[in-house]
C-alpha positions in Angstrom: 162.7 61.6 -119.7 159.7 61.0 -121.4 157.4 58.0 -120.4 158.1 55.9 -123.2 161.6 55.1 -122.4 160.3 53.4 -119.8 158.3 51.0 -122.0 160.7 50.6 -124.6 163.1 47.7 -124.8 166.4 48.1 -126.6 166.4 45.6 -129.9 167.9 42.3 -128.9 168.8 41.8 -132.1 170.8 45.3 -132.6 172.9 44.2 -129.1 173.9 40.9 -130.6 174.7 42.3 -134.2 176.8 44.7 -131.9 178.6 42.0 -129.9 179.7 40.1 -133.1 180.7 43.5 -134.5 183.1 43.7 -131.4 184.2 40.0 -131.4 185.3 40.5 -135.2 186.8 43.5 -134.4 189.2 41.6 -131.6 189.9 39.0 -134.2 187.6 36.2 -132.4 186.1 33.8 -135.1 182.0 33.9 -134.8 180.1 31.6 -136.9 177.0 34.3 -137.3 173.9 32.0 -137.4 171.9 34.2 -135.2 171.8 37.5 -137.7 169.3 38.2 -140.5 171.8 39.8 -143.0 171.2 38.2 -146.3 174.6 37.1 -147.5 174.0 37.8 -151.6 175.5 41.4 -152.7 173.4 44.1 -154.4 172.3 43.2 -157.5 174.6 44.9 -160.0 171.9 46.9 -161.8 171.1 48.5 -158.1 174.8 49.5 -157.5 175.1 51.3 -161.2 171.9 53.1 -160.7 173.6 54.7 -157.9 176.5 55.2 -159.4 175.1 56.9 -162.1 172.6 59.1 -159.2 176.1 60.4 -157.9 177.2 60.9 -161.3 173.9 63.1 -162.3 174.1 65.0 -158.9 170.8 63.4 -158.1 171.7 64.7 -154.4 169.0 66.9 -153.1 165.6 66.7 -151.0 162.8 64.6 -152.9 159.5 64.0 -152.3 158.9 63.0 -148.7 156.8 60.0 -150.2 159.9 59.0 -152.4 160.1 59.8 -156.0 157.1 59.3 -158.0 159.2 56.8 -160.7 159.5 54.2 -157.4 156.5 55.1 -156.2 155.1 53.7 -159.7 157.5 50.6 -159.9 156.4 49.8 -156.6 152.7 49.6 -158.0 153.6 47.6 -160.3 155.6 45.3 -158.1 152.7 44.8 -156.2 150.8 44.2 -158.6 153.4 41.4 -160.6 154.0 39.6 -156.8 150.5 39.7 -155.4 147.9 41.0 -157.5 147.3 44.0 -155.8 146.1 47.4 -157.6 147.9 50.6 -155.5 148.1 53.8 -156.8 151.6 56.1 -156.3 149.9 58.2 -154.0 149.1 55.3 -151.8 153.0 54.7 -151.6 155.2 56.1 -149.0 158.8 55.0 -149.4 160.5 55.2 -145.9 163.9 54.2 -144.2 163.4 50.9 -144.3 160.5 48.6 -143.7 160.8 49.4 -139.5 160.1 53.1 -140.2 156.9 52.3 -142.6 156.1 49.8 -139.4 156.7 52.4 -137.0 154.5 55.0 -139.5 152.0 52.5 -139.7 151.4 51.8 -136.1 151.8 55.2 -134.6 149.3 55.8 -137.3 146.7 53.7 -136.4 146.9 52.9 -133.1 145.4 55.3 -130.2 146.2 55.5 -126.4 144.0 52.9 -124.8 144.0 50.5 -128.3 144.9 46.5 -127.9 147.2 45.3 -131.0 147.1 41.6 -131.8 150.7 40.1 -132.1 150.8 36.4 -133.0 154.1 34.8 -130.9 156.8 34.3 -131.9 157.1 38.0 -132.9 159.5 39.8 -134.4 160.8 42.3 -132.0 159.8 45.4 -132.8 156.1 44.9 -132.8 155.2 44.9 -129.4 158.0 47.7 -128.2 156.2 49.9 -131.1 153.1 49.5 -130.1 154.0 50.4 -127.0 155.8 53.5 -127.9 152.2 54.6 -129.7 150.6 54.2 -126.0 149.1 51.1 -127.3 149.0 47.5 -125.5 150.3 44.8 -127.4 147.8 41.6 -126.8 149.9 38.1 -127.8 148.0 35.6 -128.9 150.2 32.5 -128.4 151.1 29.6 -131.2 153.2 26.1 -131.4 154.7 24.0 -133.4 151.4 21.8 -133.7 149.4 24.6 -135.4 152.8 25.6 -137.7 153.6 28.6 -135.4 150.2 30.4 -137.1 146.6 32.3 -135.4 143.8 31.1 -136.5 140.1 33.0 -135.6 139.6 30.9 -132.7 143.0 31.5 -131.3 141.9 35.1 -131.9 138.5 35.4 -130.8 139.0 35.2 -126.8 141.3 38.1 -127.3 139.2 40.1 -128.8 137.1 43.2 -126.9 135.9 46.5 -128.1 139.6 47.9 -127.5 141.2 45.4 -130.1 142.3 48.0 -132.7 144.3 45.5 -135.8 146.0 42.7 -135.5 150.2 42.6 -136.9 150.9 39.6 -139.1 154.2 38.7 -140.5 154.1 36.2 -142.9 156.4 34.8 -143.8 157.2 34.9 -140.1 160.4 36.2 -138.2 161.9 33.9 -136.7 159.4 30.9 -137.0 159.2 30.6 -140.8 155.7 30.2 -140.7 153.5 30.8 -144.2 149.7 31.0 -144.1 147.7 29.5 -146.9 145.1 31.2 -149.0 142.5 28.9 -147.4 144.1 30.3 -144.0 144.2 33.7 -145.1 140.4 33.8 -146.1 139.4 32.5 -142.8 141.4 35.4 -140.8 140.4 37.8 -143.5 136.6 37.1 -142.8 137.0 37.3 -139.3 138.9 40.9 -139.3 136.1 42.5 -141.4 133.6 40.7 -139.0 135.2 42.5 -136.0 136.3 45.6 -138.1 139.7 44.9 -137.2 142.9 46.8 -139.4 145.6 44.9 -140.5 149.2 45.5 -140.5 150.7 42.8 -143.1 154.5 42.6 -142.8 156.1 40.8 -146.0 159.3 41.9 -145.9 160.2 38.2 -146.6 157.8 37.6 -148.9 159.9 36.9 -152.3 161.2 34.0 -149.9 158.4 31.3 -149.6 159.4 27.7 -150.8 155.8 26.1 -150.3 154.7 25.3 -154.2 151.4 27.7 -153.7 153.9 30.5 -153.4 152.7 33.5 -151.2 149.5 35.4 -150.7 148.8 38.5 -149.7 145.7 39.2 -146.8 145.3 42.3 -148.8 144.2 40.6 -151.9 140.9 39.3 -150.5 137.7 41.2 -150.7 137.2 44.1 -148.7 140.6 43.7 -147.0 142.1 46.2 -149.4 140.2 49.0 -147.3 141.8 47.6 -144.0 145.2 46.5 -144.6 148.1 48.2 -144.4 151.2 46.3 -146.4 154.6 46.5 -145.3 158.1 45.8 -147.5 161.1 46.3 -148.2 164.4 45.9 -150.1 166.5 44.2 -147.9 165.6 40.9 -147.6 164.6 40.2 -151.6 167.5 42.1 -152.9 170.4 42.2 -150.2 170.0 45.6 -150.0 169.9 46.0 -145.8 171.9 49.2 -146.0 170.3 51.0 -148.1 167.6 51.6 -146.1 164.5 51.2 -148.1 161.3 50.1 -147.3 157.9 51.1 -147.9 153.8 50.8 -147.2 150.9 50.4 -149.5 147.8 52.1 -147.8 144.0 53.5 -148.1 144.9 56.9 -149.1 143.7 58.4 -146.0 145.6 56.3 -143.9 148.6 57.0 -146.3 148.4 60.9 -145.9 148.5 60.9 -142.1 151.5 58.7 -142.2 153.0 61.0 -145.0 152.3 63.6 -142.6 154.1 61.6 -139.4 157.0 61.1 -141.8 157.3 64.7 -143.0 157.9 65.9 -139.4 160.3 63.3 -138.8 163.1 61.6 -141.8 161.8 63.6 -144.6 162.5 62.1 -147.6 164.8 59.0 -147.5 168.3 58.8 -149.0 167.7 60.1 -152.9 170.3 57.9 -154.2 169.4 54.8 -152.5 166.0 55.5 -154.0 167.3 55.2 -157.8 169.4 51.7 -156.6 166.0 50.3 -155.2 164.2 51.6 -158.9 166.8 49.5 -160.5 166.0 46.5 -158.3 162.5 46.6 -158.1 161.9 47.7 -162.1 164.8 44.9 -163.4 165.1 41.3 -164.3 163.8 39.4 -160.8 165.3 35.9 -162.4 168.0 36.2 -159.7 165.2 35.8 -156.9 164.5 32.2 -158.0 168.2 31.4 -157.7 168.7 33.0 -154.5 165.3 31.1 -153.2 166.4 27.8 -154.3 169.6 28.4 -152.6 167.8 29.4 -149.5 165.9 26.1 -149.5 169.2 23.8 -149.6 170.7 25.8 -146.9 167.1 25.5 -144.8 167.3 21.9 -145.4 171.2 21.4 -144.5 170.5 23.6 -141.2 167.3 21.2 -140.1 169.2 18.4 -140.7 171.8 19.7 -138.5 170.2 20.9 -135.8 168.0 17.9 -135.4 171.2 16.2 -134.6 172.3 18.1 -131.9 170.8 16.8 -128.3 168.5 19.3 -126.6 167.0 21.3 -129.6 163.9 20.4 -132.4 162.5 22.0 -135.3 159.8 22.5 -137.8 161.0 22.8 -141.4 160.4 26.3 -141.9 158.1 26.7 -145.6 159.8 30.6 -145.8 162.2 33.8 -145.1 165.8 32.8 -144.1 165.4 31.1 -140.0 164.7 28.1 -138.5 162.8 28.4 -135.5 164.2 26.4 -132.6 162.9 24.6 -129.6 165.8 24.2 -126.5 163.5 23.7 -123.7 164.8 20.4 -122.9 168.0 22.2 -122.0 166.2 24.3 -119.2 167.3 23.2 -115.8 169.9 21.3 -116.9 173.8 22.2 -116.2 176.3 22.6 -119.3 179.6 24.0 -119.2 179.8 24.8 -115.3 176.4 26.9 -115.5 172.7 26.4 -115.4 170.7 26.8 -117.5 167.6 28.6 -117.3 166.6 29.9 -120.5 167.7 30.4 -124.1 169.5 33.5 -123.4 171.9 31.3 -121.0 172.4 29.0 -123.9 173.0 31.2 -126.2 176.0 33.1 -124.1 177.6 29.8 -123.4 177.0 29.2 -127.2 178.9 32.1 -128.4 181.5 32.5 -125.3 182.0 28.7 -125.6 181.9 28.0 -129.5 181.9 30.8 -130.9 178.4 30.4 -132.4 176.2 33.7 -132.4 172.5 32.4 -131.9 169.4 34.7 -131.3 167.9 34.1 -128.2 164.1 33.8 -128.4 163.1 35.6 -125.3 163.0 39.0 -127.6 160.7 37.4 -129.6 158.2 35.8 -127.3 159.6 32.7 -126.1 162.5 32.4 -123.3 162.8 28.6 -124.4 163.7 29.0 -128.3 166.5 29.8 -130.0 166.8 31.7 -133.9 168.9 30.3 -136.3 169.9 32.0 -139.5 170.8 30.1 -142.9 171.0 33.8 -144.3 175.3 32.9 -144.3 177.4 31.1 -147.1 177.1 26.9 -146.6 180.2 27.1 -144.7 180.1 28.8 -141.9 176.8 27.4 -141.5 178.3 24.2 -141.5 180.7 25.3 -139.5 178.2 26.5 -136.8 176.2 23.4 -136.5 179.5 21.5 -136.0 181.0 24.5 -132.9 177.4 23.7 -131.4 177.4 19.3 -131.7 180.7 20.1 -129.6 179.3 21.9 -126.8 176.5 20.5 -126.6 176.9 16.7 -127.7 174.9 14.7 -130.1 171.5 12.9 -129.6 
Protein backbone atom coordinates (compact mmCIF):
# COMPACT_ATOMS: atom_id res chain seq x y z
CA UNK A 1 0.00 0.00 0.00
CA UNK A 2 0.98 3.31 -0.35
CA UNK A 3 3.00 5.16 2.42
CA UNK A 4 0.39 7.22 3.68
CA UNK A 5 -1.67 4.57 5.22
CA UNK A 6 0.85 4.24 7.37
CA UNK A 7 0.57 7.84 8.72
CA UNK A 8 -2.95 8.07 8.63
CA UNK A 9 -5.15 7.51 11.68
CA UNK A 10 -8.72 6.42 11.20
CA UNK A 11 -11.18 9.42 12.66
CA UNK A 12 -11.93 8.70 16.25
CA UNK A 13 -14.82 10.42 15.90
CA UNK A 14 -16.31 8.37 12.79
CA UNK A 15 -15.58 4.95 15.11
CA UNK A 16 -17.63 6.25 17.92
CA UNK A 17 -20.49 7.70 15.64
CA UNK A 18 -20.19 4.09 14.35
CA UNK A 19 -20.47 2.36 17.81
CA UNK A 20 -23.63 4.42 18.81
CA UNK A 21 -24.95 3.58 15.31
CA UNK A 22 -24.55 -0.21 16.33
CA UNK A 23 -25.75 0.23 20.02
CA UNK A 24 -29.11 1.96 18.60
CA UNK A 25 -29.30 -0.56 16.24
CA UNK A 26 -29.39 -3.47 19.19
CA UNK A 27 -31.89 -1.33 20.93
CA UNK A 28 -29.28 -0.15 23.83
CA UNK A 29 -30.27 3.44 25.07
CA UNK A 30 -27.11 5.90 24.49
CA UNK A 31 -27.37 9.30 25.70
CA UNK A 32 -25.02 10.80 22.61
CA UNK A 33 -23.08 13.70 24.38
CA UNK A 34 -20.00 12.83 22.58
CA UNK A 35 -21.25 13.62 18.75
CA UNK A 36 -21.22 16.91 16.88
CA UNK A 37 -24.61 16.40 14.99
CA UNK A 38 -26.49 19.57 15.50
CA UNK A 39 -29.96 18.41 16.70
CA UNK A 40 -32.21 21.39 14.70
CA UNK A 41 -33.69 20.00 11.13
CA UNK A 42 -33.05 21.74 7.80
CA UNK A 43 -34.42 24.83 7.64
CA UNK A 44 -37.61 24.42 5.61
CA UNK A 45 -36.63 26.86 2.74
CA UNK A 46 -33.38 24.40 2.20
CA UNK A 47 -35.66 21.17 1.99
CA UNK A 48 -38.14 22.91 -0.69
CA UNK A 49 -35.35 24.15 -2.76
CA UNK A 50 -34.46 20.68 -3.25
CA UNK A 51 -37.58 19.58 -3.74
CA UNK A 52 -38.18 21.77 -6.30
CA UNK A 53 -34.21 20.80 -7.89
CA UNK A 54 -35.73 17.18 -8.26
CA UNK A 55 -38.78 18.59 -9.59
CA UNK A 56 -36.78 20.81 -12.43
CA UNK A 57 -34.49 17.72 -13.11
CA UNK A 58 -31.71 19.91 -11.88
CA UNK A 59 -29.72 16.40 -11.84
CA UNK A 60 -26.66 16.68 -13.93
CA UNK A 61 -22.79 17.60 -13.70
CA UNK A 62 -22.20 21.41 -12.57
CA UNK A 63 -19.44 23.43 -12.31
CA UNK A 64 -16.67 21.73 -10.40
CA UNK A 65 -16.43 25.02 -8.32
CA UNK A 66 -20.33 24.74 -7.58
CA UNK A 67 -22.86 26.80 -9.42
CA UNK A 68 -22.04 30.37 -9.94
CA UNK A 69 -25.67 31.48 -8.00
CA UNK A 70 -23.93 29.89 -4.62
CA UNK A 71 -20.88 30.81 -5.48
CA UNK A 72 -22.34 34.53 -5.43
CA UNK A 73 -24.49 34.00 -2.24
CA UNK A 74 -21.53 32.80 -0.66
CA UNK A 75 -19.82 36.25 -1.39
CA UNK A 76 -22.22 37.86 -0.10
CA UNK A 77 -22.45 35.75 3.10
CA UNK A 78 -19.10 36.52 3.72
CA UNK A 79 -19.37 39.68 3.29
CA UNK A 80 -22.88 40.14 5.70
CA UNK A 81 -20.95 37.76 8.57
CA UNK A 82 -17.47 39.05 8.39
CA UNK A 83 -16.85 41.80 6.21
CA UNK A 84 -14.92 40.11 3.77
CA UNK A 85 -14.97 41.12 -0.19
CA UNK A 86 -14.50 37.52 -2.32
CA UNK A 87 -15.23 37.31 -5.65
CA UNK A 88 -17.21 33.91 -7.17
CA UNK A 89 -14.22 32.76 -8.69
CA UNK A 90 -12.42 32.75 -5.51
CA UNK A 91 -15.19 30.21 -4.34
CA UNK A 92 -14.89 26.50 -4.48
CA UNK A 93 -17.92 24.70 -3.04
CA UNK A 94 -16.73 21.14 -2.02
CA UNK A 95 -18.15 18.04 -0.08
CA UNK A 96 -18.17 19.46 2.95
CA UNK A 97 -15.90 21.71 4.86
CA UNK A 98 -13.23 18.41 5.43
CA UNK A 99 -12.85 18.27 1.63
CA UNK A 100 -12.22 22.22 1.18
CA UNK A 101 -9.70 21.44 4.38
CA UNK A 102 -8.23 18.55 2.76
CA UNK A 103 -8.09 20.94 -0.78
CA UNK A 104 -6.57 23.49 1.16
CA UNK A 105 -3.88 21.70 2.80
CA UNK A 106 -2.78 19.34 0.07
CA UNK A 107 -2.74 22.61 -1.65
CA UNK A 108 -0.42 24.41 0.23
CA UNK A 109 1.60 22.38 2.04
CA UNK A 110 4.88 20.66 0.33
CA UNK A 111 6.88 17.43 1.41
CA UNK A 112 9.29 18.68 4.07
CA UNK A 113 6.69 21.76 5.30
CA UNK A 114 5.91 22.19 9.26
CA UNK A 115 2.01 23.07 9.82
CA UNK A 116 1.22 24.86 13.14
CA UNK A 117 -1.77 23.03 14.91
CA UNK A 118 -2.85 24.74 18.16
CA UNK A 119 -4.00 21.67 20.74
CA UNK A 120 -6.68 20.72 21.34
CA UNK A 121 -7.25 20.01 17.62
CA UNK A 122 -9.77 18.81 15.79
CA UNK A 123 -8.92 15.62 14.36
CA UNK A 124 -8.42 15.80 10.99
CA UNK A 125 -5.73 18.42 10.94
CA UNK A 126 -2.77 16.79 11.82
CA UNK A 127 -3.72 13.17 9.94
CA UNK A 128 -4.20 15.70 6.80
CA UNK A 129 -1.28 17.23 7.00
CA UNK A 130 0.31 14.26 7.13
CA UNK A 131 -1.31 12.68 4.29
CA UNK A 132 0.18 15.93 2.14
CA UNK A 133 3.82 14.70 3.39
CA UNK A 134 3.74 17.54 5.68
CA UNK A 135 4.67 17.47 9.62
CA UNK A 136 2.09 18.74 11.84
CA UNK A 137 4.05 21.01 14.63
CA UNK A 138 1.53 21.31 17.95
CA UNK A 139 1.87 24.14 19.74
CA UNK A 140 0.29 23.28 23.12
CA UNK A 141 -2.54 25.43 25.19
CA UNK A 142 -4.56 25.31 28.69
CA UNK A 143 -7.22 26.28 30.33
CA UNK A 144 -5.29 29.43 31.90
CA UNK A 145 -4.66 31.04 28.44
CA UNK A 146 -8.60 29.99 27.25
CA UNK A 147 -7.34 26.97 25.26
CA UNK A 148 -5.74 29.83 22.58
CA UNK A 149 -1.86 30.46 20.72
CA UNK A 150 -0.69 33.49 21.19
CA UNK A 151 2.89 34.77 19.15
CA UNK A 152 4.93 33.82 21.91
CA UNK A 153 3.50 30.43 22.14
CA UNK A 154 4.23 30.43 18.42
CA UNK A 155 7.55 31.84 18.03
CA UNK A 156 9.79 28.91 19.47
CA UNK A 157 8.11 26.72 16.89
CA UNK A 158 8.84 28.53 14.28
CA UNK A 159 11.92 27.75 11.62
CA UNK A 160 12.33 28.26 7.98
CA UNK A 161 10.15 25.01 7.35
CA UNK A 162 7.07 26.46 9.14
CA UNK A 163 4.68 26.66 6.08
CA UNK A 164 0.92 28.17 7.83
CA UNK A 165 -0.38 27.71 10.85
CA UNK A 166 -4.45 25.86 11.12
CA UNK A 167 -6.71 27.81 13.36
CA UNK A 168 -10.16 26.86 14.24
CA UNK A 169 -11.95 29.34 15.95
CA UNK A 170 -14.41 28.82 17.31
CA UNK A 171 -12.52 25.75 18.43
CA UNK A 172 -13.38 21.92 18.23
CA UNK A 173 -13.75 20.65 21.02
CA UNK A 174 -12.35 23.46 23.44
CA UNK A 175 -14.84 26.24 22.60
CA UNK A 176 -12.24 28.66 22.45
CA UNK A 177 -13.00 32.29 20.56
CA UNK A 178 -10.12 34.64 19.83
CA UNK A 179 -10.69 38.42 20.16
CA UNK A 180 -10.06 41.03 17.60
CA UNK A 181 -7.31 42.41 19.82
CA UNK A 182 -6.01 38.58 19.77
CA UNK A 183 -6.51 38.23 16.22
CA UNK A 184 -4.37 41.40 15.30
CA UNK A 185 -1.54 40.21 17.37
CA UNK A 186 -1.38 36.65 15.50
CA UNK A 187 -2.20 38.42 12.30
CA UNK A 188 0.94 40.62 12.59
CA UNK A 189 3.06 37.97 13.52
CA UNK A 190 2.05 35.62 10.34
CA UNK A 191 2.76 38.40 7.82
CA UNK A 192 6.02 39.04 9.92
CA UNK A 193 7.08 35.38 9.33
CA UNK A 194 5.24 35.08 5.92
CA UNK A 195 3.22 32.42 7.35
CA UNK A 196 -0.34 31.19 5.32
CA UNK A 197 -3.28 30.63 7.17
CA UNK A 198 -5.85 28.10 7.16
CA UNK A 199 -8.97 29.75 9.17
CA UNK A 200 -11.53 27.00 9.99
CA UNK A 201 -15.10 28.65 10.91
CA UNK A 202 -17.25 26.05 10.39
CA UNK A 203 -18.66 27.11 13.80
CA UNK A 204 -18.60 30.47 13.37
CA UNK A 205 -22.47 31.58 13.32
CA UNK A 206 -22.15 30.00 16.91
CA UNK A 207 -20.12 32.49 19.15
CA UNK A 208 -22.04 33.78 22.38
CA UNK A 209 -19.20 36.35 23.53
CA UNK A 210 -21.16 39.93 23.01
CA UNK A 211 -18.23 41.08 20.43
CA UNK A 212 -19.50 38.37 18.22
CA UNK A 213 -16.85 36.70 15.78
CA UNK A 214 -14.01 37.93 13.72
CA UNK A 215 -12.48 36.69 10.98
CA UNK A 216 -8.19 36.61 10.77
CA UNK A 217 -8.97 37.31 7.14
CA UNK A 218 -10.43 40.66 7.72
CA UNK A 219 -7.16 42.33 8.85
CA UNK A 220 -4.78 43.99 6.57
CA UNK A 221 -2.83 42.08 4.35
CA UNK A 222 -4.15 38.74 5.75
CA UNK A 223 -6.59 38.63 2.81
CA UNK A 224 -3.56 37.62 0.58
CA UNK A 225 -2.60 34.73 3.04
CA UNK A 226 -5.62 33.23 4.46
CA UNK A 227 -7.37 30.64 3.32
CA UNK A 228 -11.22 30.49 4.95
CA UNK A 229 -12.93 27.42 5.51
CA UNK A 230 -17.04 26.78 6.02
CA UNK A 231 -19.64 25.10 5.81
CA UNK A 232 -23.43 24.26 6.07
CA UNK A 233 -23.56 21.92 8.62
CA UNK A 234 -23.06 23.32 11.69
CA UNK A 235 -25.10 26.88 11.05
CA UNK A 236 -27.93 25.23 9.35
CA UNK A 237 -28.22 21.49 10.39
CA UNK A 238 -27.48 20.53 7.21
CA UNK A 239 -24.50 17.64 8.04
CA UNK A 240 -25.75 15.42 5.24
CA UNK A 241 -25.80 17.41 2.76
CA UNK A 242 -22.41 17.60 2.34
CA UNK A 243 -21.55 21.20 1.71
CA UNK A 244 -18.79 23.18 2.55
CA UNK A 245 -16.68 25.52 0.89
CA UNK A 246 -13.20 27.86 0.86
CA UNK A 247 -12.73 31.51 0.13
CA UNK A 248 -9.11 31.92 -1.44
CA UNK A 249 -6.36 34.17 -3.37
CA UNK A 250 -7.40 33.18 -6.76
CA UNK A 251 -4.23 31.48 -7.42
CA UNK A 252 -4.48 29.45 -4.56
CA UNK A 253 -8.13 28.86 -5.48
CA UNK A 254 -7.38 27.48 -9.06
CA UNK A 255 -4.80 24.84 -7.97
CA UNK A 256 -7.29 23.59 -5.45
CA UNK A 257 -10.07 23.78 -8.30
CA UNK A 258 -7.69 21.73 -10.12
CA UNK A 259 -7.01 19.09 -7.03
CA UNK A 260 -10.89 18.88 -6.82
CA UNK A 261 -11.44 18.38 -10.56
CA UNK A 262 -9.38 15.20 -10.53
CA UNK A 263 -10.97 13.94 -7.55
CA UNK A 264 -15.24 14.69 -6.43
CA UNK A 265 -15.94 16.76 -9.35
CA UNK A 266 -18.66 18.85 -8.70
CA UNK A 267 -20.59 18.17 -5.49
CA UNK A 268 -24.18 16.92 -5.17
CA UNK A 269 -26.29 19.57 -7.64
CA UNK A 270 -29.26 19.38 -5.63
CA UNK A 271 -27.74 19.74 -2.28
CA UNK A 272 -26.20 22.84 -3.84
CA UNK A 273 -29.81 24.62 -4.49
CA UNK A 274 -30.83 23.52 -0.59
CA UNK A 275 -27.60 25.29 0.71
CA UNK A 276 -28.59 28.62 -1.89
CA UNK A 277 -31.84 28.55 -0.02
CA UNK A 278 -29.98 28.55 3.38
CA UNK A 279 -27.40 30.72 2.81
CA UNK A 280 -29.51 33.50 0.45
CA UNK A 281 -32.75 33.29 3.22
CA UNK A 282 -34.00 34.84 6.35
CA UNK A 283 -30.81 33.96 9.01
CA UNK A 284 -33.37 35.12 12.01
CA UNK A 285 -33.47 31.34 12.93
CA UNK A 286 -29.62 31.47 13.77
CA UNK A 287 -30.20 33.80 16.71
CA UNK A 288 -32.73 31.36 18.09
CA UNK A 289 -30.80 28.41 17.65
CA UNK A 290 -27.61 30.39 19.32
CA UNK A 291 -29.54 31.40 22.30
CA UNK A 292 -30.65 27.90 22.63
CA UNK A 293 -27.15 26.74 22.38
CA UNK A 294 -26.02 29.03 25.20
CA UNK A 295 -28.79 27.66 27.85
CA UNK A 296 -27.87 24.18 26.93
CA UNK A 297 -23.87 25.22 27.30
CA UNK A 298 -24.68 26.63 30.55
CA UNK A 299 -27.00 23.55 31.84
CA UNK A 300 -24.05 21.12 30.69
CA UNK A 301 -21.27 23.28 32.76
CA UNK A 302 -23.30 23.26 35.52
CA UNK A 303 -23.60 19.65 35.30
CA UNK A 304 -20.43 18.51 34.77
CA UNK A 305 -18.91 20.66 37.40
CA UNK A 306 -20.87 18.49 39.75
CA UNK A 307 -19.64 15.41 38.88
CA UNK A 308 -16.25 14.30 40.98
CA UNK A 309 -13.17 13.97 38.75
CA UNK A 310 -13.90 16.36 35.80
CA UNK A 311 -13.63 20.56 35.32
CA UNK A 312 -14.35 23.00 32.80
CA UNK A 313 -14.12 26.33 31.14
CA UNK A 314 -17.32 27.83 29.98
CA UNK A 315 -16.91 27.54 26.42
CA UNK A 316 -17.64 31.42 24.64
CA UNK A 317 -18.68 29.20 21.15
CA UNK A 318 -19.62 26.16 18.70
CA UNK A 319 -21.62 23.35 20.43
CA UNK A 320 -18.82 21.38 23.25
CA UNK A 321 -17.55 21.83 26.37
CA UNK A 322 -14.12 20.91 26.72
CA UNK A 323 -13.38 18.62 29.67
CA UNK A 324 -10.56 18.06 32.02
CA UNK A 325 -10.62 14.19 33.71
CA UNK A 326 -7.09 14.03 34.74
CA UNK A 327 -7.84 13.65 38.26
CA UNK A 328 -9.41 10.31 37.32
CA UNK A 329 -5.95 8.98 35.91
CA UNK A 330 -4.61 6.27 38.12
CA UNK A 331 -7.46 5.84 39.92
CA UNK A 332 -9.70 2.46 39.87
CA UNK A 333 -13.55 2.80 38.88
CA UNK A 334 -15.82 0.09 38.11
CA UNK A 335 -13.20 -2.96 38.49
CA UNK A 336 -10.68 -1.20 36.00
CA UNK A 337 -7.88 1.38 35.99
CA UNK A 338 -7.80 4.02 34.71
CA UNK A 339 -5.33 5.37 32.55
CA UNK A 340 -6.54 7.79 30.29
CA UNK A 341 -9.72 9.36 28.84
CA UNK A 342 -10.33 6.71 26.37
CA UNK A 343 -10.65 4.20 29.53
CA UNK A 344 -13.19 6.50 30.95
CA UNK A 345 -15.00 6.93 28.23
CA UNK A 346 -15.51 2.99 27.55
CA UNK A 347 -16.57 2.45 31.10
CA UNK A 348 -18.83 5.58 30.41
CA UNK A 349 -20.67 4.20 27.65
CA UNK A 350 -20.44 0.28 28.53
CA UNK A 351 -21.36 1.30 32.10
CA UNK A 352 -24.02 4.25 31.62
CA UNK A 353 -24.70 4.26 28.52
CA UNK A 354 -23.14 7.80 27.99
CA UNK A 355 -21.29 8.25 24.57
CA UNK A 356 -18.33 10.77 25.37
CA UNK A 357 -15.42 11.74 22.91
CA UNK A 358 -12.31 10.79 24.25
CA UNK A 359 -9.66 13.59 23.93
CA UNK A 360 -6.68 11.59 22.97
CA UNK A 361 -7.78 12.18 19.05
CA UNK A 362 -7.70 15.60 19.68
CA UNK A 363 -4.43 16.16 21.51
CA UNK A 364 -5.03 15.41 24.97
CA UNK A 365 -5.19 11.66 26.49
CA UNK A 366 -6.62 13.43 29.82
CA UNK A 367 -9.80 15.32 28.40
CA UNK A 368 -13.00 14.32 27.55
CA UNK A 369 -15.59 16.19 24.64
CA UNK A 370 -18.90 16.76 25.53
CA UNK A 371 -21.63 17.83 23.16
CA UNK A 372 -24.83 20.03 24.04
CA UNK A 373 -25.53 19.72 20.15
CA UNK A 374 -28.67 17.14 21.69
CA UNK A 375 -32.34 18.13 22.88
CA UNK A 376 -32.24 19.34 26.89
CA UNK A 377 -33.21 15.91 27.76
CA UNK A 378 -31.01 13.52 26.90
CA UNK A 379 -28.47 15.90 27.90
CA UNK A 380 -29.86 15.97 31.15
CA UNK A 381 -30.21 12.63 31.01
CA UNK A 382 -26.40 12.07 30.33
CA UNK A 383 -25.03 14.25 33.04
CA UNK A 384 -27.26 12.25 35.46
CA UNK A 385 -25.99 8.26 33.77
CA UNK A 386 -22.43 9.87 34.43
CA UNK A 387 -23.06 11.43 38.55
CA UNK A 388 -24.00 7.56 38.81
CA UNK A 389 -20.92 5.99 37.75
CA UNK A 390 -18.91 8.25 38.75
CA UNK A 391 -20.32 9.89 42.09
CA UNK A 392 -20.67 13.42 43.02
CA UNK A 393 -18.03 15.98 44.28
Amino acid sequence: MADWVERVLPSPTAMLESTVAQYQREGRTVYRLGLGQPDFPTPDRAKAAAIQAIQDNFTGYTDTSGILPLREAICRALHRDMGLSYEPGEIVVTVGGKHALFNAICTLCRPGDEVLIPVPYWVSFPEQVKFAGAKPVFVQTDASAGYKVTPESLAPLVNESTRLLILNQPNNPSGAVYSAEELLRLAEFCRERDLWVISDEVYSAFVFKPEGYTSIASFPGMRERTVVINAVSKSYGMTGWRIGYSAAPAAVTGAMLRLQSHTTSNPSSIAQQAALAAIDGPQDDLTDIRDEYAARRDILVEGVRRIKGLECSVPDGAFYVWVDASAWRGQALEGRTISTADDLADILLTKAGVAVMPGTGFGSPYHIRLSYAVSREEMENGIAAMESILGSK
